[in-house]
C-alpha positions in Angstrom: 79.7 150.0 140.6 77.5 147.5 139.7 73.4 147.9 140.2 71.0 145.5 141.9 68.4 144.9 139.1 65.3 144.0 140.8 63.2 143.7 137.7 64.4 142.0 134.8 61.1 140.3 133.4 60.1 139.2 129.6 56.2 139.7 129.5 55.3 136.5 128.0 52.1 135.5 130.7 49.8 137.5 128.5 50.8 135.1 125.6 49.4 132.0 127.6 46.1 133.6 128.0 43.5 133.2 125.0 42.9 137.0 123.9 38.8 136.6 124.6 40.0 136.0 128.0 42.8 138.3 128.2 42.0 141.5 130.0 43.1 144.7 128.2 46.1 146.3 129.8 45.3 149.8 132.0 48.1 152.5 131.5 47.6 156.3 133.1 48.8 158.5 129.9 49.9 162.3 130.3 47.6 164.5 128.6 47.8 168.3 128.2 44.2 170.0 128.3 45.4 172.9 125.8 43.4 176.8 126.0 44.1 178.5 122.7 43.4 182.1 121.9 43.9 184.6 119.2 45.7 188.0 119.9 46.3 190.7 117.0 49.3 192.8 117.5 50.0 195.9 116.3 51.8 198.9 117.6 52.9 197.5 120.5 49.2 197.2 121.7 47.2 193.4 121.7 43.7 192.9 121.4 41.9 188.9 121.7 40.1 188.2 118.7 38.4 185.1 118.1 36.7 182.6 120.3 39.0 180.7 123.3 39.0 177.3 121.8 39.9 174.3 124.5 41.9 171.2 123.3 43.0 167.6 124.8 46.0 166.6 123.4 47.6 162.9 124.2 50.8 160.6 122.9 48.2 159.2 120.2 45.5 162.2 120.5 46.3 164.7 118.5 44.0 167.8 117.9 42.9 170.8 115.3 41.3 173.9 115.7 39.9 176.4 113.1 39.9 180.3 114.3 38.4 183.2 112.0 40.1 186.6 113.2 38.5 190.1 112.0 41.3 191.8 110.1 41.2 195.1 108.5 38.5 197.5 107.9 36.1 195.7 105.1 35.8 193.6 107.2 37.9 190.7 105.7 39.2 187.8 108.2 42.1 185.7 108.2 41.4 181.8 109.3 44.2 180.0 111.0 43.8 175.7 111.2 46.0 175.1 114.5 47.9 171.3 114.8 48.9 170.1 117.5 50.5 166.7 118.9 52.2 165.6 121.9 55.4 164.2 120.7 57.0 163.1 124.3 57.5 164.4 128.4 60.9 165.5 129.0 62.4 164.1 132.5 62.0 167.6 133.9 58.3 167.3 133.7 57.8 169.5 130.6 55.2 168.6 127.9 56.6 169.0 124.1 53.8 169.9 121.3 54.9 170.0 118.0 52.7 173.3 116.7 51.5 173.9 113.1 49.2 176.0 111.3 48.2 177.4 108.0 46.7 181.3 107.9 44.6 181.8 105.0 43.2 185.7 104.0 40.9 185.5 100.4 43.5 186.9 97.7 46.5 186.0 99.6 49.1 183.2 99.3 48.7 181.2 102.4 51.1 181.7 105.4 52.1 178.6 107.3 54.3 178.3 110.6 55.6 175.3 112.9 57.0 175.6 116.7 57.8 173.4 119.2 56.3 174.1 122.6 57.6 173.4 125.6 55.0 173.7 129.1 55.8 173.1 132.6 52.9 170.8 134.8 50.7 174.9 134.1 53.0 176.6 131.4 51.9 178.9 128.7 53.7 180.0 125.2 53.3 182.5 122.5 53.0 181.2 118.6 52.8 183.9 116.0 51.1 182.2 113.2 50.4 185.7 110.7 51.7 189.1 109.8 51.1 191.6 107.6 53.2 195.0 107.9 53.2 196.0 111.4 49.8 193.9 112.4 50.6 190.4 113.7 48.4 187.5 114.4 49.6 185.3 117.8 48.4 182.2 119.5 48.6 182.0 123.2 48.9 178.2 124.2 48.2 178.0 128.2 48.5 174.0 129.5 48.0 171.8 131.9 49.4 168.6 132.4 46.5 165.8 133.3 46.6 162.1 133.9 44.2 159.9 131.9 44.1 155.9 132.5 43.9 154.3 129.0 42.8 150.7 128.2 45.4 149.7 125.6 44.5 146.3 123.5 45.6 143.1 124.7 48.9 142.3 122.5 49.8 139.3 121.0 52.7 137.5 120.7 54.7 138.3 117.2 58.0 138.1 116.0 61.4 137.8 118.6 63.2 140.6 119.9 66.6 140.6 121.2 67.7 144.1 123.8 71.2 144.2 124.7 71.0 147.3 127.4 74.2 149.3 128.6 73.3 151.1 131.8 75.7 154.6 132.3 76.4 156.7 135.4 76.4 160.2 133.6 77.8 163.4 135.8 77.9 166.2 133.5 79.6 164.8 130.1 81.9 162.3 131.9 79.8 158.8 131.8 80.9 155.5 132.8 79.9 152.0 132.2 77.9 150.2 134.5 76.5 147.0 133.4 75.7 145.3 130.1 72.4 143.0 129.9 70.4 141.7 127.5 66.7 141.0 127.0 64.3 139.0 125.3 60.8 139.9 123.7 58.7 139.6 121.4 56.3 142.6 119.3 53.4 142.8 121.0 55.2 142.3 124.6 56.9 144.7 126.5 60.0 143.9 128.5 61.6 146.0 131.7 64.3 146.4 133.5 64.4 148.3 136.8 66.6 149.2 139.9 66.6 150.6 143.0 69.2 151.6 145.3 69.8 154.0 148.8 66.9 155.8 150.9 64.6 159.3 151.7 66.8 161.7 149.5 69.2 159.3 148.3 66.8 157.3 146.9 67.4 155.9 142.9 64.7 154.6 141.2 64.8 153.8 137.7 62.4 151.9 135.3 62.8 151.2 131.5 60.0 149.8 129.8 60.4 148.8 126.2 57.4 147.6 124.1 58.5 146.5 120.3 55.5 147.7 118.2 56.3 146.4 114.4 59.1 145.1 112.4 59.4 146.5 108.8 62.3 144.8 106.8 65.5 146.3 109.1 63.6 148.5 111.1 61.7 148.0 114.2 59.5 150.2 115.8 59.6 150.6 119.9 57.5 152.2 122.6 60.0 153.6 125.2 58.8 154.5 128.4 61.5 155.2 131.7 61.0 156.8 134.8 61.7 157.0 138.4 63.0 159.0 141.3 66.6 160.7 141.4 68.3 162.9 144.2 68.2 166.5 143.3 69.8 169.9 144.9 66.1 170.0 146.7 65.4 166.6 147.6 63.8 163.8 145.3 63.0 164.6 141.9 60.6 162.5 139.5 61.6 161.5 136.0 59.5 160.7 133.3 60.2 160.2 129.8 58.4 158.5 126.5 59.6 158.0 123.5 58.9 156.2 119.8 61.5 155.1 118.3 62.4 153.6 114.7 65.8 151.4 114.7 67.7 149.6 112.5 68.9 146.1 113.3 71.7 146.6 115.8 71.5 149.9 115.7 72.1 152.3 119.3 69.5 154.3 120.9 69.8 156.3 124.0 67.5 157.3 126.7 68.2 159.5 129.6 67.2 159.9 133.5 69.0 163.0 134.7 68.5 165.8 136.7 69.9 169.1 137.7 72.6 171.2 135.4 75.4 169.7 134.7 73.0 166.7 134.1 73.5 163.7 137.0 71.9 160.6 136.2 71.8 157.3 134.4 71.7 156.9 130.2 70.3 153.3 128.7 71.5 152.4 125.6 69.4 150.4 123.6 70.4 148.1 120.9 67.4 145.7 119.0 68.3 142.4 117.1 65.3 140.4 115.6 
């Protein structure tokens, strides 16, 4: 089975353009707007404490927050800084935060904590961040997943980049070699290949964007992006996926579009040369 690549493009019409011409690039970004609150735990009972704080958090946005919770009777308090950053979309539509935070109470070593959070399109989560005998300190993370349109810098032309991309069939852990091609860019310029094959709830649909940020000695840095459309057990279902990643020359990445369990899709492995 071979697949009808209807894209296959090297982006190098932005190069041609002088850059105080050049008109900087539009890209819709997934943000999560993030609603954080303080709970205090203790005998199986929960009580808020604190203000609800409300975050934006995008690919490059990260955000902090600073909550003082009342704790004990002299009326000390415990103040817990909150990280968090986006670090990618899964293709099952679910936002990952990485979490962090540092709990400070005067006289007390500090207490600090790290979670990765996974919400749905309107998820919520539980981090505990504090505890002290049977009193607890947790944060409840509610999300929601919004679209903003970015204007991204125009690039410029750097240093060549060399993609040899092996497109897989995957159906549950058996995978099997489609195609091999191989694509040219330079940093600054992104490069995609696409395909699209059958109809209505047969329809595939798969884009893989690849933008090479920086080279460093051996290593290059790239902005992965792939998406589409794949059949699932209730029709069409929408993949979406973005990635950094940090390669050595010649070195194998792999990025997946799959649905359902046992996973049924298509795996791009991505190999740089510069």
């Amino acid at each position: 089975m071979n697949l009808p690549p209807v894209l296959l493009v090297v982006a190098l019409a932005a190069s041609m353009v002088p850059s105080a011409n050049a008109t900087p690039p539009v890209a819709v970004e997934t943000h999560v707007v993030l609603r954080i609150e303080a709970l205090t735990l203790e005998g199986g009972r929960s009580k808020t404490a604190g203000t609800k704080q409300e975050v934006e958090i995008g690919p490059s946005v990260p955000a902090s927050i600073d909550i003082v919770v009342p704790w004990g009777a002299d009326r000390s308090t415990v103040t817990v800084h909150f990280d968090a950053r986006l670090t990618s979309v899964t293709p099952d539509g679910e936002a990952v935060l990485l979490c962090e935070s540092h709990a400070t109470r005067s006289g007390r070593a500090p207490v600090v904590a790290s979670r990765e959070i996974r919400l749905a399109d309107e998820g919520s989560g539980l981090f505990e961040v504090y505890g002290d005998g049977g009193r607890r300190i947790l944060l409840t993370l509610q999300g929601e997943q919004v679209g903003r349109a970015v204007v991204r810098p125009p690039a410029s032309v750097g240093a060549p980049v060399r993609f040899v991309i092996a497109v897989l069939r995957i159906d549950g852990e058996r995978s099997v070699l489609l195609e091999t091609n191989e694509l040219h860019s330079f940093v600054g310029q992104s490069v995609e290949y696409s395909f699209r094959q059958g109809q209505d709830e047969g329809l595939e649909a798969v884009r893989l964007n690849l933008l090479p940020v920086a080279i460093s000695g051996d290593l290059v840095t790239i902005d992965a992006e792939i998406g589409g459309a794949l059949p699932g057990a209730g029709g069409t279902v929408l993949v979406s996926r973005s990635e950094r990643i940090v390669a050595s020359r010649r070195a194998t990445s792999s990025l997946t579009a799959a649905t359902g369990t046992p996973p049924a899709g298509y795996r791009f492995q991505v190999t740089p040369d510069f």
